[in-house]
C-alpha positions in Angstrom: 9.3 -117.0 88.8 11.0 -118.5 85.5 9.6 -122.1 84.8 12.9 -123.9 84.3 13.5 -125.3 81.2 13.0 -129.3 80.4 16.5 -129.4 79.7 17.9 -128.7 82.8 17.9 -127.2 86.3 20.7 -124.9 85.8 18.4 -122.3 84.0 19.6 -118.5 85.2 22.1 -117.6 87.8 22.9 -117.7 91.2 23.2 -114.8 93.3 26.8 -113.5 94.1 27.9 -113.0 97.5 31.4 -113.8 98.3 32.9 -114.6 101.8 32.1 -116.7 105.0 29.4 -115.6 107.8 31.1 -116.1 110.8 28.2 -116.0 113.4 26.7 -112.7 112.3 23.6 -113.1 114.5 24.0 -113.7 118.7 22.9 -117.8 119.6 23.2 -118.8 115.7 26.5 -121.4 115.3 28.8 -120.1 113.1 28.6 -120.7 109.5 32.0 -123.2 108.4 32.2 -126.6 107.6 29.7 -128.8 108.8 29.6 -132.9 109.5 28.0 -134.8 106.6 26.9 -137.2 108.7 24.8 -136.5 112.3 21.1 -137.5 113.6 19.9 -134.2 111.3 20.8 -132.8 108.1 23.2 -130.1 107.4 22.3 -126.6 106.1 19.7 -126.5 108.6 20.4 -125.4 112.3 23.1 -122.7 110.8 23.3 -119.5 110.1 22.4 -119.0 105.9 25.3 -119.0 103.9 26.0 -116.2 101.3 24.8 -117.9 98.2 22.2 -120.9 97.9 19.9 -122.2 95.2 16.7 -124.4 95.9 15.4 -126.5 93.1 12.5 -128.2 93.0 11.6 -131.4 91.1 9.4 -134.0 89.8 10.8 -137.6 89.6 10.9 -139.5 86.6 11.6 -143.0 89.0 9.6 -145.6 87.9 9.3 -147.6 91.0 10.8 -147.9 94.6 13.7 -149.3 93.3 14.8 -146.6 90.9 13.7 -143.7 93.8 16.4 -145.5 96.5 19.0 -145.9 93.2 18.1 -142.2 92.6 18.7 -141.2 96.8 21.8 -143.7 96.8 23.4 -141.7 94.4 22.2 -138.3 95.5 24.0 -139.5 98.8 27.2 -140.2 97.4 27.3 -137.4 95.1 26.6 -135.3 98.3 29.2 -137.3 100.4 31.9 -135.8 98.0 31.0 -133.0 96.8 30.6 -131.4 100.3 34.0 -133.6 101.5 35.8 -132.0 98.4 38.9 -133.9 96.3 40.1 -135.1 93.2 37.4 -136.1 90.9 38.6 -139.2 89.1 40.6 -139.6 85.4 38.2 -141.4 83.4 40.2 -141.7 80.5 41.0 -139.9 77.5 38.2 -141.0 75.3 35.7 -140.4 78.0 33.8 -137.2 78.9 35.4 -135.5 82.0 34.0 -136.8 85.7 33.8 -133.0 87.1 32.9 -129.6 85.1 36.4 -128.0 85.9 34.9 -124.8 87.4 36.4 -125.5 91.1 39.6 -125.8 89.0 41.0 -130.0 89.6 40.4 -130.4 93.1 36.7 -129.9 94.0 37.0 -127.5 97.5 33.8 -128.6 99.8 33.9 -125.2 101.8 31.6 -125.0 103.8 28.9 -126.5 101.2 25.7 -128.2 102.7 23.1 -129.8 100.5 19.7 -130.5 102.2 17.2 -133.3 101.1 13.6 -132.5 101.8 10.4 -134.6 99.9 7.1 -133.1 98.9 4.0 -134.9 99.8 3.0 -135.6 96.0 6.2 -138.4 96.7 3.8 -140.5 99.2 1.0 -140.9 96.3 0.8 -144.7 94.7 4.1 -144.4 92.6 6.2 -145.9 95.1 4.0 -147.8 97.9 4.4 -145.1 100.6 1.3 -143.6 101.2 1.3 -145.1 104.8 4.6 -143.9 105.4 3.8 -140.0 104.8 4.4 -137.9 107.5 0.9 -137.1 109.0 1.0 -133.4 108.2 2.2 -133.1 105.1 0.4 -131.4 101.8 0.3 -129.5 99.4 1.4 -125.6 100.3 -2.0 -123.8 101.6 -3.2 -120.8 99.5 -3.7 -118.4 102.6 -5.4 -114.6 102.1 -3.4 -112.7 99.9 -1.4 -115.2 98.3 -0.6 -115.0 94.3 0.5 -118.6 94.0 1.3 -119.9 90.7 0.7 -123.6 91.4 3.4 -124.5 88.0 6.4 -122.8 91.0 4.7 -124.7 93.9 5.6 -128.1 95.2 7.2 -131.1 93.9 8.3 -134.1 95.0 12.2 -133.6 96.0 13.5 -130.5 96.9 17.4 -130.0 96.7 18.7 -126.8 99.0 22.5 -126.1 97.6 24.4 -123.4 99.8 27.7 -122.3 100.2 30.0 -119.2 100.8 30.7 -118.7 97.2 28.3 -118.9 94.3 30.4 -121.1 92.1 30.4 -123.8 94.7 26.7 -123.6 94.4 26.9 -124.1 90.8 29.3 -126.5 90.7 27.5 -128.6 92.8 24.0 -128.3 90.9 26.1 -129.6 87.5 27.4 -132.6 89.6 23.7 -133.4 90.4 22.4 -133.1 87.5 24.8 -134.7 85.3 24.6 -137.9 87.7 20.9 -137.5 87.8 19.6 -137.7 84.2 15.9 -138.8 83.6 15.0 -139.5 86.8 14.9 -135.4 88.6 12.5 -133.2 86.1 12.8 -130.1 87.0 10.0 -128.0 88.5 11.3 -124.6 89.8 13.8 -123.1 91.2 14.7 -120.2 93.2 18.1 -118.3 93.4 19.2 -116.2 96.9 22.0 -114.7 99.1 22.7 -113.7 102.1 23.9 -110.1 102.9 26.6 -109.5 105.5 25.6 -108.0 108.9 25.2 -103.8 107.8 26.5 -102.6 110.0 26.0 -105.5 112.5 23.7 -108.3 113.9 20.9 -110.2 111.3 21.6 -109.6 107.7 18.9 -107.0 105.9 16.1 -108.0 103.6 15.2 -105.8 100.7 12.8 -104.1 102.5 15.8 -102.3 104.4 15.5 -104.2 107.5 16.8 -106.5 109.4 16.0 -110.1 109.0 15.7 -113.0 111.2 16.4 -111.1 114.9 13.7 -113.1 116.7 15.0 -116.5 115.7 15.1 -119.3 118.4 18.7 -119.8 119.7 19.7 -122.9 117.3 22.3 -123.5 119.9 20.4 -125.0 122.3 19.8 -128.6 122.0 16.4 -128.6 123.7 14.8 -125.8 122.5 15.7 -127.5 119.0 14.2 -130.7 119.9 10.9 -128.6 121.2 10.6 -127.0 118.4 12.5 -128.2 114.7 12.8 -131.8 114.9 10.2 -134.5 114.9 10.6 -137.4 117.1 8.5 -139.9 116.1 5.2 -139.8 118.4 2.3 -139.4 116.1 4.8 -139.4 113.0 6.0 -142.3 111.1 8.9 -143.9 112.9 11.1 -143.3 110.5 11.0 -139.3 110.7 13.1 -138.9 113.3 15.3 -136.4 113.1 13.6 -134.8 110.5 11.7 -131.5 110.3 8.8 -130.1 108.2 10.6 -127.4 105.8 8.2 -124.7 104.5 9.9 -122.4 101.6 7.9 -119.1 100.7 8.8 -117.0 97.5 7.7 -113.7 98.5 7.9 -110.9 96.3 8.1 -107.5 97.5 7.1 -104.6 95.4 10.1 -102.2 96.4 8.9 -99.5 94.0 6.0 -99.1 96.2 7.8 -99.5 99.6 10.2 -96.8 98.6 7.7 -94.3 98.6 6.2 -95.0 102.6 7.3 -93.0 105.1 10.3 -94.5 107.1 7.4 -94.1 109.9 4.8 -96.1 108.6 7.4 -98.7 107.7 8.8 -99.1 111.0 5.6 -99.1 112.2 4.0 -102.1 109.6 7.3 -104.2 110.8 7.4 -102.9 114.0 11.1 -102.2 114.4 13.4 -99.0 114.0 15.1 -99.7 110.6 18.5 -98.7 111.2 19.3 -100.2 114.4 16.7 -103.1 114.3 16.2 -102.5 117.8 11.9 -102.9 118.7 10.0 -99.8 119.5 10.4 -100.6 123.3 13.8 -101.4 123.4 17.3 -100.0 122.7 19.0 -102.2 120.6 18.6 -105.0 117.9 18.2 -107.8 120.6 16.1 -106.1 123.2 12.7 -108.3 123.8 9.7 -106.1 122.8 7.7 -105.6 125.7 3.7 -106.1 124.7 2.6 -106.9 128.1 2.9 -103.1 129.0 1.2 -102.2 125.6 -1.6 -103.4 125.2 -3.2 -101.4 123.7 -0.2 -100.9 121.4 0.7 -97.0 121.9 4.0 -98.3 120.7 3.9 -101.4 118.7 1.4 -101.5 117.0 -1.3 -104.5 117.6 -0.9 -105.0 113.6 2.5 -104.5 113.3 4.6 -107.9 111.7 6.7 -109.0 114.4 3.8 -108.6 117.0 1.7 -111.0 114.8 4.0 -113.1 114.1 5.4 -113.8 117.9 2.6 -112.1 120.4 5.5 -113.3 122.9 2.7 -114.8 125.2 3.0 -118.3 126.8 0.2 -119.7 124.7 2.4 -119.2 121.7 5.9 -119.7 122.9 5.5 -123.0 121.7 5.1 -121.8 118.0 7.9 -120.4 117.1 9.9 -121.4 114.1 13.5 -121.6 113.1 13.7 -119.2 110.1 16.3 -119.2 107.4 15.9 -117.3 104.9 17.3 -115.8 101.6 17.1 -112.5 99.1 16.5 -113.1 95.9 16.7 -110.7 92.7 15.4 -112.2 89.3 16.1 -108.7 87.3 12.7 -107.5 86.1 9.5 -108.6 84.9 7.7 -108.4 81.2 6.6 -104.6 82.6 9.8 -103.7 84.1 9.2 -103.9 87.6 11.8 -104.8 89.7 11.2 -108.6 90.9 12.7 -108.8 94.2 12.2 -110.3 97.2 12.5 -113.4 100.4 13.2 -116.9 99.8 11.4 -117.5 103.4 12.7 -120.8 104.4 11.5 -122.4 108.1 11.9 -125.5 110.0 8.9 -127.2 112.5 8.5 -130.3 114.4 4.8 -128.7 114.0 3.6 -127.2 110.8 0.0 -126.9 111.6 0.6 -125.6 115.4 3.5 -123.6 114.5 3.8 -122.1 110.6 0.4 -122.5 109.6 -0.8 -121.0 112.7 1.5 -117.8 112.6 0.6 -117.4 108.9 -3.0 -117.3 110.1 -2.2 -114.2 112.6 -0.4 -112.9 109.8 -3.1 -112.2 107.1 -4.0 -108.7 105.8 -1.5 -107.3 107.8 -0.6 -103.7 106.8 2.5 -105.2 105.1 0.4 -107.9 102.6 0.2 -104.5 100.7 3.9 -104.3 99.9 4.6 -108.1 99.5 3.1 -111.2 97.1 3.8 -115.0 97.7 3.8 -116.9 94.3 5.6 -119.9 94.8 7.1 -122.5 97.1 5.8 -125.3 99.2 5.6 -128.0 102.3 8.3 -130.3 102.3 9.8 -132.4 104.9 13.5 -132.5 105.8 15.3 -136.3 105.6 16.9 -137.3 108.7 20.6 -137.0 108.9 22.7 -139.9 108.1 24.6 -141.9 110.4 27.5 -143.0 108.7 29.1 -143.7 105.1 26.8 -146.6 104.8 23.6 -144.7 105.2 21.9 -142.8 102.2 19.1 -140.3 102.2 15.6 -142.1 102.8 16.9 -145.1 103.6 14.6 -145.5 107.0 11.6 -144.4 104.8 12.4 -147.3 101.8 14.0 -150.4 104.1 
């Protein structure tokens, strides 16, 4: 991954993707406008919008005061740019309040920014080391990791998304303009969303489909069991919130292209075209492992199998993916550099990602893939109401 330059975070482009996903995969809400204000964030619980960009970043806050000046206006900035209007006449002799690239009205869309903070923000800096959520660090170096540490971590993440890529940008300018000195930029990570091909979860760029076995982030309950911290052993103020882990897997097509469509279906552990597991019929049939067990047909190593053994043990560690494609051109040897933007949210991260990524290591498919960047973070809670601001639980 590019380091991004010191002068900015709008260093290279964001992927294009046009259009609106309109409930593309079964139990997911459908992807439109979404309240700014709520117990939990936006850009979370739906389904991944055609275009996003994540940018991490260092903060150049002095003290507590300057990091709830710096949220404060993050907030507001937020508050508008996903409500959309008139930007303000400044006057002639002053520079113009809004790039122009929306055209004079700035449309929200369906634009959702989401606040998340890396565990380097809980250090002395700022006086909240007893306020850090208790689990989080940061990002583990599991087997067969690549992880450039300069594209790992940081102390604020910003997740931009929308249905069109110049809404992305546009919002990213407005940030940083109303930002200066005090968000350094640290990396930062382009990605789209495909539309459903033919139908059902959009493809990765592996060829297959992406995200079937997500929990249902319709139901309320489920939700609260498994994204959203309530308190308990957590800080009180983290309520609402959720541990957000972000993954910048490579995947070294070239390579992939030449396996067998065979001994790809069999590393994932899914039919390619339809999606549909080796047991089943169709896209949303529930593998069935308990009459393979010896894994005549999934294979015991095969990705989804690892990943959800679909036992009552590990019900409870599922995760709420969300996750992007990303294409960054090629590299200094002209390889293709490809790959996931794997995004997920836990009430858990130890008993739920950390523990999957455990089962997951030197699968088959850790010969085809590479993590190098990314890192823990942890979601804000939502905000209540137009007096609220991000953090403002954590700083009061």
């Amino acid at each position: 991954m590019s380091q991004v330059g010191r002068r900015g975070f709008l260093k290279g482009t964001v992927a294009a993707a046009g259009g609106i996903a309109l409930g593309a995969v079964a139990g997911e809400p459908a992807v439109a406008r979404e309240s700014f204000h709520g117990a939990h964030q936006a850009g979370i619980l739906s389904t991944p919008r055609r275009s996003a960009a994540l940018v991490s970043f260092d903060l150049g806050a002095r003290d507590r005061g300057e990091l709830a000046g710096l949220l404060r206006t993050l907030t507001t900035r937020a508050r508008f740019l996903t409500a959309g209007g008139t930007p303000p006449n400044l006057g002639i002799g002053a520079p113009p309040d809004d790039s122009g690239i929306l055209g004079p009205v700035v449309r929200g869309g369906d634009l959702a920014i989401t606040v998340s903070l890396g565990s380097s923000v809980f250090d002395g800096r700022f006086g909240l080391a007893a306020r850090k959520p208790t689990q989080l660090r940061p990002m583990d170096d599991f087997p067969n990791d690549n992880l450039d540490r300069s594209q790992c971590d940081g102390d604020l993440l910003v997740q931009v998304a929308a249905s069109e890529p110049d809404i992305v940008v546009h919002a990213l300018r407005d940030l940083a303009r109303h930002s200066t000195g005090l968000l350094v930029p640290r990396w930062r990570v382009d990605g789209s969303s495909a539309p459903p091909r033919p139908a059902g979860a959009p493809r990765n760029y592996l060829g297959f489909k992406d995200g079937t076995a997500n929990p249902d982030a319709s139901d309320g309950a489920l939700m609260d069991e498994l994204v959203w911290v309530d308190g308990g052993a957590e800080p009180a103020w983290t309520a609402g919130g959720s541990y957000q882990v972000v993954r910048v897997i490579r995947m070294l097509t070239e390579f992939w292209d030449r396996v067998s469509i065979s001994e790809q279906e069999r590393m994932i552990g899914r039919r390619r075209g339809s999606g549909a597991p080796f047991t089943g019929r169709v896209e949303h049939d529930i593998p069935d492992y308990r009459n393979d067990p010896g894994g005549d047909a999934t294979p015991l190593d095969a990705h989804i199998r690892l990943a959800n053994p679909r036992t009552k043990a590990t019900d409870g560690q599922r995760i709420l993916r969300r996750g992007y494609n990303y294409d960054r051109g090629i590299d200094r040897n002209g390889s293709l550099d490809m790959g996931l933007v794997f995004t997920s949210y836990q009430r858990d991260l130890d008993r739920q990602f950390v523990t999957i990524q455990k089962r997951l290591a030197d699968e088959p498919l850790v010969d085809y893939i590479s993590p190098t960047g990314g890192g823990y973070f942890f979601a804000l809670p939502g905000l209540t109401d137009d007096r609220d601001w991000y953090g403002r639980a954590l700083l009061s």
